[in-house]
C-alpha positions as a LaTeX table, in Angstrom:
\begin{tabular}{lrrr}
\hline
Residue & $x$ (\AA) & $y$ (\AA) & $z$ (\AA) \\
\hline
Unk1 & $-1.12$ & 52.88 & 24.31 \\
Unk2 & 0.39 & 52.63 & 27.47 \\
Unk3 & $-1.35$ & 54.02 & 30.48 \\
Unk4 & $-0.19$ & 57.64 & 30.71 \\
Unk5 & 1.26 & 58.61 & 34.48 \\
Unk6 & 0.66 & 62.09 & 34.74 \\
Unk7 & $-2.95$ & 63.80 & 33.62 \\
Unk8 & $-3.93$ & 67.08 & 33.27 \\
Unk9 & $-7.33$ & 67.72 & 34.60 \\
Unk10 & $-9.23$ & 70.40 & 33.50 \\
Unk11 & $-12.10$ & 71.87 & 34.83 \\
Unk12 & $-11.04$ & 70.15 & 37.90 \\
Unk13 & $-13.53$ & 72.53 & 39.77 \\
Unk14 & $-16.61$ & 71.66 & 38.20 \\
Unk15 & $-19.10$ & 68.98 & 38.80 \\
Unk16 & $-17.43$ & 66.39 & 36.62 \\
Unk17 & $-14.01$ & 67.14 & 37.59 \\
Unk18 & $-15.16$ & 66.78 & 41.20 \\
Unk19 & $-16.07$ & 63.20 & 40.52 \\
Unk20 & $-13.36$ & 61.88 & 38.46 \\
Unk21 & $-10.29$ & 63.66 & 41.05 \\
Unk22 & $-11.67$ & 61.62 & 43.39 \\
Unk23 & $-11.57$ & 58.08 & 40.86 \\
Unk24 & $-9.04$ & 58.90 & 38.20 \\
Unk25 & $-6.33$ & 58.12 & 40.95 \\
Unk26 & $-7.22$ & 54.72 & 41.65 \\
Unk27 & $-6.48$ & 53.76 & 37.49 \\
Unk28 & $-3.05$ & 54.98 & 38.52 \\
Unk29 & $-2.84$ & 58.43 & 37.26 \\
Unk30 & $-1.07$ & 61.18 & 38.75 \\
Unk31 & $-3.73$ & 63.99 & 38.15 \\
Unk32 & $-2.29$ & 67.57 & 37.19 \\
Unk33 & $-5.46$ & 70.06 & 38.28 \\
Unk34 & $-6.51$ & 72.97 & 36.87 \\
Unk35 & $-9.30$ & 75.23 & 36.60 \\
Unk36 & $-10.21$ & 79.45 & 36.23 \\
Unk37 & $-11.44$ & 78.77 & 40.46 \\
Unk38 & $-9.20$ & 77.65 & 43.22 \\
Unk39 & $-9.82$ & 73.80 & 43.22 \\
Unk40 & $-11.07$ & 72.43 & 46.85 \\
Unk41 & $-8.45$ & 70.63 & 48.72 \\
Unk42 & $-6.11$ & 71.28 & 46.24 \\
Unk43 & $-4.06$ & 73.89 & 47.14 \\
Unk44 & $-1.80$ & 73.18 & 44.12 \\
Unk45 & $-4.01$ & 73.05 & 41.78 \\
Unk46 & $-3.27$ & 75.33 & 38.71 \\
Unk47 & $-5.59$ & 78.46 & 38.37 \\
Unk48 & $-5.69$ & 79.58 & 35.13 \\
Unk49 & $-8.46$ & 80.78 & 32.61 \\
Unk50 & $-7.58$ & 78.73 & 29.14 \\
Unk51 & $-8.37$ & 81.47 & 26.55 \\
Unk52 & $-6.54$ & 84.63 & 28.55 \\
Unk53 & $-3.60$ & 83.54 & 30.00 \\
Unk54 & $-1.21$ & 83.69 & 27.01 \\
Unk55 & 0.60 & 81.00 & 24.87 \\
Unk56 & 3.48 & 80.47 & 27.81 \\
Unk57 & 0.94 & 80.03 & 30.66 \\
Unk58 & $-0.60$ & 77.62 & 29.07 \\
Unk59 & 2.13 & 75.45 & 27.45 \\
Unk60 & 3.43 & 75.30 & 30.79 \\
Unk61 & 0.06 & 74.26 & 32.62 \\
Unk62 & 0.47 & 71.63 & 29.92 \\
Unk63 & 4.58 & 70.88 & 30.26 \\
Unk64 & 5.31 & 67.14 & 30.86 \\
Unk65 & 2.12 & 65.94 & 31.34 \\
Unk66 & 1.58 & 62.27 & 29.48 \\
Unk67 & $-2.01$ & 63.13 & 28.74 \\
Unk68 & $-5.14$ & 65.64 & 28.72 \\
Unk69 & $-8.42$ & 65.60 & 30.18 \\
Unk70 & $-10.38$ & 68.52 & 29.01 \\
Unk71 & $-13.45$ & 69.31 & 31.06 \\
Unk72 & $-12.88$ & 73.11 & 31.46 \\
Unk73 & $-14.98$ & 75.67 & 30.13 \\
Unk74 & $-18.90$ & 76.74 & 30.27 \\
Unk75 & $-21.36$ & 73.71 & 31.03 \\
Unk76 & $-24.52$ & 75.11 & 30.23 \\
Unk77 & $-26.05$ & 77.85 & 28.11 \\
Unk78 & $-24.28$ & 81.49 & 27.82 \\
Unk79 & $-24.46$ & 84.32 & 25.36 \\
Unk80 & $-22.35$ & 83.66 & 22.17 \\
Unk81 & $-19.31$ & 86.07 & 23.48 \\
Unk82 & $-18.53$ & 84.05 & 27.14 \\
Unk83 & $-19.08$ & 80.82 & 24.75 \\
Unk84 & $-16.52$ & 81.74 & 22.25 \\
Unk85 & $-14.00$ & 82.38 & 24.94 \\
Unk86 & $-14.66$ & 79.67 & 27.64 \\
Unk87 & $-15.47$ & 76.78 & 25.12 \\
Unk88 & $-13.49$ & 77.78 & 21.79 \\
Unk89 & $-10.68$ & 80.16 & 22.32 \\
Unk90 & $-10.11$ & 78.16 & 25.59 \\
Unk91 & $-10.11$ & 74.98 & 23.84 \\
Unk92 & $-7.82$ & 75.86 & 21.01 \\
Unk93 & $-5.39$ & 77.48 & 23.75 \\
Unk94 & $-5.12$ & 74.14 & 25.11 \\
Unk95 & $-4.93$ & 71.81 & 21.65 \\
Unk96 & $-2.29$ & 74.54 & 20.69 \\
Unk97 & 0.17 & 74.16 & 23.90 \\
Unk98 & $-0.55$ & 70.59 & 23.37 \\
Unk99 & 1.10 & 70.72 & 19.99 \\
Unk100 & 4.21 & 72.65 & 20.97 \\
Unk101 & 4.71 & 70.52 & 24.01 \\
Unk102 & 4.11 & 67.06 & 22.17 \\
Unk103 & 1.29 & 66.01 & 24.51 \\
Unk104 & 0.27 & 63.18 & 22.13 \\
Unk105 & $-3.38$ & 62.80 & 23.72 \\
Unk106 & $-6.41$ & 64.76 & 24.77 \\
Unk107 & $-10.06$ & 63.08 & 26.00 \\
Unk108 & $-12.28$ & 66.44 & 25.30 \\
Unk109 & $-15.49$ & 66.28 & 26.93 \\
Unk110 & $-18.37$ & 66.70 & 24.22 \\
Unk111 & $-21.65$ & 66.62 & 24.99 \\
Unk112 & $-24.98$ & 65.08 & 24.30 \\
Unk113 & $-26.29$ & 68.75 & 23.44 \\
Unk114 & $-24.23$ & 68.56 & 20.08 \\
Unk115 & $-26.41$ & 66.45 & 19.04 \\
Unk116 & $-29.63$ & 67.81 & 21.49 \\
Unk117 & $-31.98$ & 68.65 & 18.67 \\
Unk118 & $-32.11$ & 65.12 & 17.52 \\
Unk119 & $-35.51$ & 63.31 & 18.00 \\
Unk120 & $-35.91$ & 60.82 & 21.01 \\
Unk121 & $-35.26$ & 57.60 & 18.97 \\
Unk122 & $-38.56$ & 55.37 & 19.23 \\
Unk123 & $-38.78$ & 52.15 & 21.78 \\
Unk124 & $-35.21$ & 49.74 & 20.37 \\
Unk125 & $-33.67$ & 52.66 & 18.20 \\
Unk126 & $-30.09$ & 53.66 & 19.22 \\
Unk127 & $-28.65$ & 57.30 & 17.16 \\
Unk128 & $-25.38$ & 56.64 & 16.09 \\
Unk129 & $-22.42$ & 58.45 & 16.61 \\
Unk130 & $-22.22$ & 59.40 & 13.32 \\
Unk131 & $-25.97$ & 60.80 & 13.08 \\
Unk132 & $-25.95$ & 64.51 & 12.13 \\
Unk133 & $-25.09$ & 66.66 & 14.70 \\
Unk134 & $-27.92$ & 69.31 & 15.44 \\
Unk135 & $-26.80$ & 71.42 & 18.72 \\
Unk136 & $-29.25$ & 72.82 & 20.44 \\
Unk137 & $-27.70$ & 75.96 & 22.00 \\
Unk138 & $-24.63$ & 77.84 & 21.85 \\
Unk139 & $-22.86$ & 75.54 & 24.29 \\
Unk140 & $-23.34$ & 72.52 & 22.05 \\
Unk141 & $-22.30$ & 74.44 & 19.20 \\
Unk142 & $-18.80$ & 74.98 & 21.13 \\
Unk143 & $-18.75$ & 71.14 & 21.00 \\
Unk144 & $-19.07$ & 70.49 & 17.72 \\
Unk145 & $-16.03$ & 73.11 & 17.44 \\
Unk146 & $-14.11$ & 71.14 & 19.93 \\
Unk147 & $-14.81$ & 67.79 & 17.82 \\
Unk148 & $-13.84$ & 69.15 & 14.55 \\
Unk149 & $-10.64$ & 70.88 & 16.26 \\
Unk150 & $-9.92$ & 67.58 & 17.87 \\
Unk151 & $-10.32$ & 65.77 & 13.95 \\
Unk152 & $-7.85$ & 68.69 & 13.04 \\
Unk153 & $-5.24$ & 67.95 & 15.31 \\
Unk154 & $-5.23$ & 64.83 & 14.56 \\
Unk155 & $-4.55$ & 65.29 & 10.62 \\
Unk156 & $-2.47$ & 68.23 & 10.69 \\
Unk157 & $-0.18$ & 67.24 & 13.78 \\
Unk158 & $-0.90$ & 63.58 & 15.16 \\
Unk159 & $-2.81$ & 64.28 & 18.35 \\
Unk160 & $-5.28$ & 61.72 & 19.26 \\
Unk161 & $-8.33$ & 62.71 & 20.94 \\
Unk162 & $-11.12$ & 60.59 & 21.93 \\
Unk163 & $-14.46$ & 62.72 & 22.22 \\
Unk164 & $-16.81$ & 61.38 & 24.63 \\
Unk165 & $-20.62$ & 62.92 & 23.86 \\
Unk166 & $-21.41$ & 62.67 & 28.07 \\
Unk167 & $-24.78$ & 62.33 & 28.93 \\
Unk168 & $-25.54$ & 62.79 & 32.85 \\
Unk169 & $-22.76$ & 62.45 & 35.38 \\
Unk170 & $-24.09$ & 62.48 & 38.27 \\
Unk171 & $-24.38$ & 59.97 & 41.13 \\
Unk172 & $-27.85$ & 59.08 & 40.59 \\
Unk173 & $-30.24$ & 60.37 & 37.56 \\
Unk174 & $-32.48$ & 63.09 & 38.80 \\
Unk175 & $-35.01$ & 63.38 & 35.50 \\
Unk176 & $-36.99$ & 60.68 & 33.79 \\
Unk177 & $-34.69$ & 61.92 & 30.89 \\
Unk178 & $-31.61$ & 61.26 & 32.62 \\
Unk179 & $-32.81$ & 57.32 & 32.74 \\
Unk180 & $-31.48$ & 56.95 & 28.96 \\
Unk181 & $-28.47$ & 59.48 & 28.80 \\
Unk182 & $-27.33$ & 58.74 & 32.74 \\
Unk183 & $-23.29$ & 57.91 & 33.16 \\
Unk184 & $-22.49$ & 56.80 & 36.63 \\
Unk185 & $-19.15$ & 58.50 & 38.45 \\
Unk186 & $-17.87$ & 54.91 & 38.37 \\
Unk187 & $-18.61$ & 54.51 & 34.82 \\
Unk188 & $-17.26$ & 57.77 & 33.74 \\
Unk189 & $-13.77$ & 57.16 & 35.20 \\
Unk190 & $-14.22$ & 53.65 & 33.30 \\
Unk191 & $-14.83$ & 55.26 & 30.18 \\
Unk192 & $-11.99$ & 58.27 & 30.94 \\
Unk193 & $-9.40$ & 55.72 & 31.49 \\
Unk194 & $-10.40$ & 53.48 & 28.32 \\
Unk195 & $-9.98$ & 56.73 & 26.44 \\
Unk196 & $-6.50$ & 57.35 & 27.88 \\
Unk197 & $-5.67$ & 54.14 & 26.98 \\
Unk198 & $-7.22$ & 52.70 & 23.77 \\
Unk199 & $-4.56$ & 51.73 & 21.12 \\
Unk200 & $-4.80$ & 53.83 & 17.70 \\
Unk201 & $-7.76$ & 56.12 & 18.29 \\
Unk202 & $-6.89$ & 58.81 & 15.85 \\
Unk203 & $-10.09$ & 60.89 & 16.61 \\
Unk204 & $-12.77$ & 59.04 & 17.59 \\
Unk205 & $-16.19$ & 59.83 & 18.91 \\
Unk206 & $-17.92$ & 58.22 & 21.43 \\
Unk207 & $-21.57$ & 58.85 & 23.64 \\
Unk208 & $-20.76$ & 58.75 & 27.53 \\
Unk209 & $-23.42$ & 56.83 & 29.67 \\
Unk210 & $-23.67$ & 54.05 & 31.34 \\
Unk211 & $-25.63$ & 50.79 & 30.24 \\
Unk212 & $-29.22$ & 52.04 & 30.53 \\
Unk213 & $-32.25$ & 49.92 & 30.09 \\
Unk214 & $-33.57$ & 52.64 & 28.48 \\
Unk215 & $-30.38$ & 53.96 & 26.64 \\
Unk216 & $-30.75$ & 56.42 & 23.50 \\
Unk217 & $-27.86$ & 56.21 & 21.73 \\
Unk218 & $-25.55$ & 53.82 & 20.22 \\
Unk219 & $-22.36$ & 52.70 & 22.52 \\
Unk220 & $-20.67$ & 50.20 & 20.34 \\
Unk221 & $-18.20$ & 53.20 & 19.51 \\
Unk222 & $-17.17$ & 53.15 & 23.21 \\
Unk223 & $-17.35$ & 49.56 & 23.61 \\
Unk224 & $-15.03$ & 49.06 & 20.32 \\
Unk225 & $-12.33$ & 51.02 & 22.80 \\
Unk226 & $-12.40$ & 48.58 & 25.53 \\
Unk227 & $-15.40$ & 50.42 & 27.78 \\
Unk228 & $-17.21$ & 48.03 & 29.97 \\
Unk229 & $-20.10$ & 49.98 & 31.86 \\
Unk230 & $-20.96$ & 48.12 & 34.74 \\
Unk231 & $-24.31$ & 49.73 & 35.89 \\
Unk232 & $-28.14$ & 51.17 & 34.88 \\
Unk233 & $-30.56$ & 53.94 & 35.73 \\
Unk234 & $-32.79$ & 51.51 & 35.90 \\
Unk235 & $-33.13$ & 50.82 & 39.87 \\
Unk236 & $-34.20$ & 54.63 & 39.98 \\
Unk237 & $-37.07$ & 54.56 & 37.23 \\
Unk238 & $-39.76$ & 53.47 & 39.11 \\
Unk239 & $-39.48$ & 56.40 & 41.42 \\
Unk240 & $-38.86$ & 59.08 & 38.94 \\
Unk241 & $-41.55$ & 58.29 & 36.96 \\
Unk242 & $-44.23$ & 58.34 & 39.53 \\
Unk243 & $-42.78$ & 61.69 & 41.14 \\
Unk244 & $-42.48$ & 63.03 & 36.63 \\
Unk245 & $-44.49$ & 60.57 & 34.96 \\
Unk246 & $-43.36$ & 59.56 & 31.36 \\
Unk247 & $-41.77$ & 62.08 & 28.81 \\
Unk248 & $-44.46$ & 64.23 & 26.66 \\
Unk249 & $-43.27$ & 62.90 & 23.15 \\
Unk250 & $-45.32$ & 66.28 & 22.04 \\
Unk251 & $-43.70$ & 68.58 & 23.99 \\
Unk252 & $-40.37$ & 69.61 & 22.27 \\
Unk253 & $-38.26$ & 69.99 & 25.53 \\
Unk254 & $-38.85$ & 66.06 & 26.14 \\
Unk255 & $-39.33$ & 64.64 & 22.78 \\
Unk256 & $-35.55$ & 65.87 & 21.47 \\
Unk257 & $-32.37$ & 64.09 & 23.26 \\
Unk258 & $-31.54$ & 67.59 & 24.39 \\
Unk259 & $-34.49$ & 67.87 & 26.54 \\
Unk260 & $-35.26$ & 71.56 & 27.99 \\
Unk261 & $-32.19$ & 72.84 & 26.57 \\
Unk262 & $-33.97$ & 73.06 & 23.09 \\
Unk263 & $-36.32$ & 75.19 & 24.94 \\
Unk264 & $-35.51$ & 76.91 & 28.08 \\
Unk265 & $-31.57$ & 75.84 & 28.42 \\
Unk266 & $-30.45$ & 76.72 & 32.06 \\
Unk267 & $-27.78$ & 79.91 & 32.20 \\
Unk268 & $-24.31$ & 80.07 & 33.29 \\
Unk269 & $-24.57$ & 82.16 & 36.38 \\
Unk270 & $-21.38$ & 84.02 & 35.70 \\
\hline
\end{tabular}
C-alpha cells in the first residue's frame, strides 16, 4: 500500500497520541488531530466526542483523510455505561464515517488487557496472537469489540484494519511488568507506520512492544508486516527489580499478563 499522506489521529490528547504527533510526522504523514479535549499546541485540532456528535460531524472529521489512527476513547477501567460510549459507540461512529467516506484503512489501538487474564507464559513461552482472548475489565472487553468490528468491516465493506494489542508506551518502563509488554515511542511510530503501510492486511492482529529480553507474547504477526523494533527494556531491569523485586507468580495481579488490572484496575477519572 502506498504510504497514506494525510492521517487522522485520534485521541491525539492522550498519552499515546502525545507521543506519536510528535514522530508520526517524520514517516511523512500529514497528521489530522482530534480528540473530545482541546489538543496542546494544536489549535486546529478537531474537538469532537466520537459517539455524540452525529453521523455528519463525524464523516466530516473523517473527509479526505488517506488513513485512520484510532487511539480515542477510555484508557483504563470505567463503569460499563462511559465504556459503551467512549470505546464502542465511539468506535463504530468512526468505522461507520469511514465506510461512507471510503477511508480504506484504520490502525485501532487494542490492547494487551484483551487478552489480560491470560497466564504469564513460563521462562521461553511466547502467547500467540491467536490465543483466546480473556479481558480482564470492561475496557478490554471494548477491545475485543473494536477487533471483531474491525474483522467486520473488513468482510462486509473492504476496510483494512491492522489491530495492534499495545503493551506499554511510554518512554521508559516504570514496572517490572512493563519489562516484557514495554513499546518504546520510537518503536510505536515504527510499528504505526508499518501498519499504515503493509500490503494486503485484511484484518490482522498484532501485539505492540518493542523487542524485550523478557517479551511475553509472540511478535512474528508484527514482524510478518514489515515491523523492525529496534530497542529493549532491558537496560532498565536491573533497577526496577531491586527498587520491585521479581513478579509474585502467586499473586494474581502479577502472575496474569494483565497485571493489577485483573485485580484493582486503575479508574478513569472522568
Amino acid at each position: 500500500m502506498p504510504a497514506p499522506r494525510t492521517v487522522l489521529l485520534t485521541g491525539a490528547a492522550g498519552g499515546v497520541g502525545t507521543l506519536m504527533r510528535d514522530l508520526l510526522p517524520e514517516y511523512g504523514y500529514t497528521l489530522r488531530l482530534l480528540d473530545m479535549r482541546p489538543v496542546d499546541g494544536a489549535p486546529d485540532a478537531l474537538v469532537l466526542d466520537l459517539a455524540t456528535a452525529g453521523d455528519e460531524a463525524v464523516r466530516a472529521a473523517v473527509r479526505g483523510v488517506d488513513a485512520i489512527i484510532h487511539l480515542a476513547g477510555i484508557s483504563v477501567e470505567s463503569s460499563f455505561e462511559k465504556i459503551l460510549d467512549a470505546n464502542i459507540r465511539g468506535t463504530h461512529a468512526l468505522y461507520e464515517a469511514a465506510r461512507a467516506e471510503g477511508v480504506p484503512r484504520v490502525v485501532f489501538a487494542s490492547s494487551n488487557h484483551a487478552i489480560g487474564f491470560t497466564p504469564v507464559p513460563e521462562s521461553g513461552g511466547l502467547v500467540p496472537v491467536d490465543a483466546p482472548r480473556r479481558p480482564d475489565t470492561f475496557y478490554g472487553l471494548s477491545k475485543c469489540f473494536g477487533e471483531d468490528l474491525a474483522q467486520l468491516y473488513w468482510d462486509l465493506h473492504g476496510i483494512e484494519t491492522v489491530s495492534v494489542r499495545i503493551g506499554s508506551c511510554f518512554p521508559r518502563p516504570t514496572s517490572v511488568r512493563m519489562l516484557s509488554i514495554w513499546m518504546s515511542p520510537a518503536d510505536g511510530a515504527r510499528l504505526l507506520h508499518v501498519a499504515l503501510t503493509a500490503p494486503d492486511v485484511g484484518h490482522t492482529v498484532v501485539y505492540g512492544s518493542s523487542a524485550n529480553t523478557r517479551l511475553w507474547w509472540d511478535l512474528s504477526p508484527a514482524r510478518a508486516l514489515g515491523y523492525a523494533p529496534q530497542d529493549d527494556s532491558e537496560p532498565y531491569a536491573a533497577e526496577l527489580l531491586a527498587e520491585q523485586g521479581p513478579l509474585d507468580t502467586t499473586d494474581p495481579g502479577q502472575s496474569r499478563i494483565g497485571g493489577h488490572f485483573c485485580t484493582e484496575p486503575p479508574q478513569w477519572p472522568y
